[in-house]
N, C-alpha and C positions, 0 to 999 in steps of 0.2 A: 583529385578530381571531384568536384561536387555537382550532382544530380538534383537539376529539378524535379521533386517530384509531386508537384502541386499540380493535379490535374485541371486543364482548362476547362470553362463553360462554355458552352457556343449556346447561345440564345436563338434559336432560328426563329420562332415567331413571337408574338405578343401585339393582340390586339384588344381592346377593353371592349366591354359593351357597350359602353359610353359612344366610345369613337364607331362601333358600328351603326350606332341610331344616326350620330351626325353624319356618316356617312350614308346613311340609307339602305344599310343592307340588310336592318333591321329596324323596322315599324313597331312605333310603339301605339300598341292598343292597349292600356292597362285600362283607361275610362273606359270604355265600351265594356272592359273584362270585366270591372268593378258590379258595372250594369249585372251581369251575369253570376256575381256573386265571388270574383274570384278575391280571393284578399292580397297578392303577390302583385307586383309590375309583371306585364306582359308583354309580351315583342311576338312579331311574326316575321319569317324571313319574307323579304324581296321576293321572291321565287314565288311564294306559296300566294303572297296581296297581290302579286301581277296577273299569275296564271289561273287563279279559283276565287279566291276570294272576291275581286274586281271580277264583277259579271260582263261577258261578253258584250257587246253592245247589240242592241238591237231585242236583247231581254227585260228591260223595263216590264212591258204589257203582262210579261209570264209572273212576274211577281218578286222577279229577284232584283236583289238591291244589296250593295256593297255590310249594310248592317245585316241587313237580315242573315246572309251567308257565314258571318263573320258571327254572329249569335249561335247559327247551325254548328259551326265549328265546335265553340265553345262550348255548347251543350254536351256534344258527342263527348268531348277533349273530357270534363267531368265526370260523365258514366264510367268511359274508359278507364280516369286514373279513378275512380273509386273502387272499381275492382281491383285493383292492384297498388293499394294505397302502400306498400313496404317498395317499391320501384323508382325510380328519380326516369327512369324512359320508358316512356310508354306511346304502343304504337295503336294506331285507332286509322279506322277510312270513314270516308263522309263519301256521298255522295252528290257529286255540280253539275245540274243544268246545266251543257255548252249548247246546244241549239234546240231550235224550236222543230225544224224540217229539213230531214226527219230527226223526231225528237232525238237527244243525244243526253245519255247521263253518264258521266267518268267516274268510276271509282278511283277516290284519290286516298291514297297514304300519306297523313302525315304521322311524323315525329314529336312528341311531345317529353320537352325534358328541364327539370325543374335542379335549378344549382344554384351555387351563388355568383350573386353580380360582382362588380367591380369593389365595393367595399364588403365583401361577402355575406351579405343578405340574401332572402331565396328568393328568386324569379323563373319567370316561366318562359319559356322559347318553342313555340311554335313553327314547324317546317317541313318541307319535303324533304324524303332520305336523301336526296344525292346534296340536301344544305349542309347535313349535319359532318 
């Protein structure tokens, strides 16, 4: 009697980073990041450019604007992993303007985590906790 005993692989996921830009589920801001001095590709999840980043509407007059917020980000996202420049996740809040009346600020938690991409180079991914 002979026994296989080559254990099987089961693959459950695999999706590239590649395939999540084209799909959308990750925005690629590295221009604007560059703006802000970062030297890696940057991506934001879906979640985080839908819900904070893209300002409410009706906020123009207040002074927010899809860069400006997205600069805010960024700024913060810096300070944070500067402190803790030996960490690949680092967690930081901003806070977004959602309305004007009455005024409304959210303290929002993102996730900030720097790995390698598809041909293992470091990038950076931007997100809300419940993306990552």
């Amino acid at each position: 009697m002979v026994i296989n005993c080559i254990p099987e692989v089961f693959l459950i996921h695999s999706y590239l980073r590649k395939q999540a830009i084209e799909d959308g589920y990750l925005i690629d801001v590295t221009e604007k990041a560059k703006e802000s001095g970062f030297k890696v590709p940057v991506c934001i999840s879906l979640n985080l450019h839908e819900r904070y980043v893209t300002p409410p509407s009706g906020l123009e007059g207040e002074g927010q604007s899809y860069d400006g917020r997205l600069h805010d980000v960024f700024e913060i996202c810096k300070a944070a992993v500067y402190e803790r420049l030996d960490e690949n996740r680092v967690i930081f809040n901003v806070f977004f303007l959602m309305k004007t009346k009455p005024r409304t600020l959210e303290d929002v938690e993102i996730v900030s985590v720097i790995g390698p991409d598809d041909d293992g180079k470091p990038c950076l991914t931007l997100m809300l906790p419940e993306d990552d």
